[in-house]
C-alpha positions as CSV (number, residue, x, y, z in Angstrom):
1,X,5.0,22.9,-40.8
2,X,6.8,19.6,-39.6
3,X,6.1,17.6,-37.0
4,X,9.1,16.5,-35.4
5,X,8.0,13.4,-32.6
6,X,10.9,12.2,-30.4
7,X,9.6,8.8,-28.5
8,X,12.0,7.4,-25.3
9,X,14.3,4.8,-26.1
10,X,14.4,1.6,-24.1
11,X,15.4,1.9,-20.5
12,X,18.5,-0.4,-21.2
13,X,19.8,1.6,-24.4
14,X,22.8,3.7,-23.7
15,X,21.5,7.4,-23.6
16,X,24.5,9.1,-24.9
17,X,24.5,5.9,-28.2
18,X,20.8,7.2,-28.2
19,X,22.2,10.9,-28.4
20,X,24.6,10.6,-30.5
21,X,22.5,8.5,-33.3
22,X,19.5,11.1,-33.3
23,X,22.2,14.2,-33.7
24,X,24.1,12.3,-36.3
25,X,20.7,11.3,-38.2
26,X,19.3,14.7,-37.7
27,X,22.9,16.6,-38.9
28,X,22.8,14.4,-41.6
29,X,18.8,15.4,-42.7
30,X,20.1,18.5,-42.5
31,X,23.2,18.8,-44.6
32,X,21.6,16.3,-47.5
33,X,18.6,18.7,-47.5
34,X,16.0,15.5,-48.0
35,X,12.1,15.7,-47.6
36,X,10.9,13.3,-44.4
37,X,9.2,10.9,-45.1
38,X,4.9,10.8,-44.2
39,X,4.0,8.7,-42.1
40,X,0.5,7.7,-41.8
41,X,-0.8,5.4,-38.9
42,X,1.5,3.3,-37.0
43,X,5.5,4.1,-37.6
44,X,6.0,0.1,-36.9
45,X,3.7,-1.0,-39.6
46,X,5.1,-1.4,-43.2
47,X,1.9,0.3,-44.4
48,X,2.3,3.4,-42.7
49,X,5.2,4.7,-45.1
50,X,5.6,2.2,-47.6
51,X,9.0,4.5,-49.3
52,X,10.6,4.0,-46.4
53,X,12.7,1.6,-45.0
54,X,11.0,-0.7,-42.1
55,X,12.9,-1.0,-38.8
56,X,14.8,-3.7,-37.9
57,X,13.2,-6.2,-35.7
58,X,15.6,-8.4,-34.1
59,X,19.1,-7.4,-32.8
60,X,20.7,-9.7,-35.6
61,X,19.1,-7.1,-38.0
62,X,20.2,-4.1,-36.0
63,X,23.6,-4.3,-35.7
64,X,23.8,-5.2,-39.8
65,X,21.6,-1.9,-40.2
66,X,24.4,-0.1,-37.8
67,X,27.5,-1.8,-40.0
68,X,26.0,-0.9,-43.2
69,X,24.9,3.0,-41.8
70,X,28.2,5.2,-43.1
71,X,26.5,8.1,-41.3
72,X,26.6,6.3,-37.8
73,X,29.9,5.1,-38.7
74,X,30.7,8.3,-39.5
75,X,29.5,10.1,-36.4
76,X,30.5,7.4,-33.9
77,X,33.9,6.6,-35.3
78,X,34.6,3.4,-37.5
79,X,37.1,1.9,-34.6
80,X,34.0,2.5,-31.9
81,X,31.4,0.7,-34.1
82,X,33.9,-2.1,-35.1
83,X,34.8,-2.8,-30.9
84,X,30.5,-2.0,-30.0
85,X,29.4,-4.6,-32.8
86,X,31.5,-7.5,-31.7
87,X,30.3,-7.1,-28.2
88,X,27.5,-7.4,-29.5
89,X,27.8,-10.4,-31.7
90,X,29.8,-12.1,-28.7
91,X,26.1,-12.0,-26.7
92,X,24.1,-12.9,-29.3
93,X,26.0,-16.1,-29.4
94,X,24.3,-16.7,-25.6
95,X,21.1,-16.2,-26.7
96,X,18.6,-17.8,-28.6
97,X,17.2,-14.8,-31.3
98,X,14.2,-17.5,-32.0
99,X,13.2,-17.0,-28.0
100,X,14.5,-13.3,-27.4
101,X,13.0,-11.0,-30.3
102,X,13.8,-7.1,-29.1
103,X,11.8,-5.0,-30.7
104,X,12.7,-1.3,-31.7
């Protein structure tokens, strides 16, 4: 059998972005037919699945993950991630990445 976890998203993320990502992802898992990954330990920890891509750690790496992601793109529409990611951009200029590090 799998074991399918689903953990809460931050309180400030956008439930239906949050929504939308985990049906596109899971559609997608579906339709390419792949094997999931094993995790063992910590799903944070490189060690835990070394095959698998790590998370991105910072908001900076985030929205490059969300540019580069064609099934995100895909599911969200190209015009919706284009407007989202240069919100997005426009706050990071405010902030200081080196003193606000967001965690996933």
């Amino acid at each position: 059998g799998t074991y399918l976890e689903w953990r809460a998203p931050s309180a400030t993320a956008s439930p239906y972005l949050v929504l939308a990502g985990a049906l596109a992802a899971g559609m997608a898992g579906l339709q390419q037919g792949g094997t999931p990954v094993p995790v063992q330990g910590s799903a944070y920890e490189s060690t835990a699945a070394p095959e698998a891509k790590s998370l991105p750690k910072t908001l900076h790496e985030s929205l490059e993950a969300l540019e580069a992601d064609a099934i995100l793109r895909g599911a969200l529409g190209d015009r919706f991630v284009r407007w989202f990611l240069q919100v997005k951009r426009h706050e990071l200029q405010d902030l200081d990445e080196d003193k606000f590090v967001f965690l996933l």
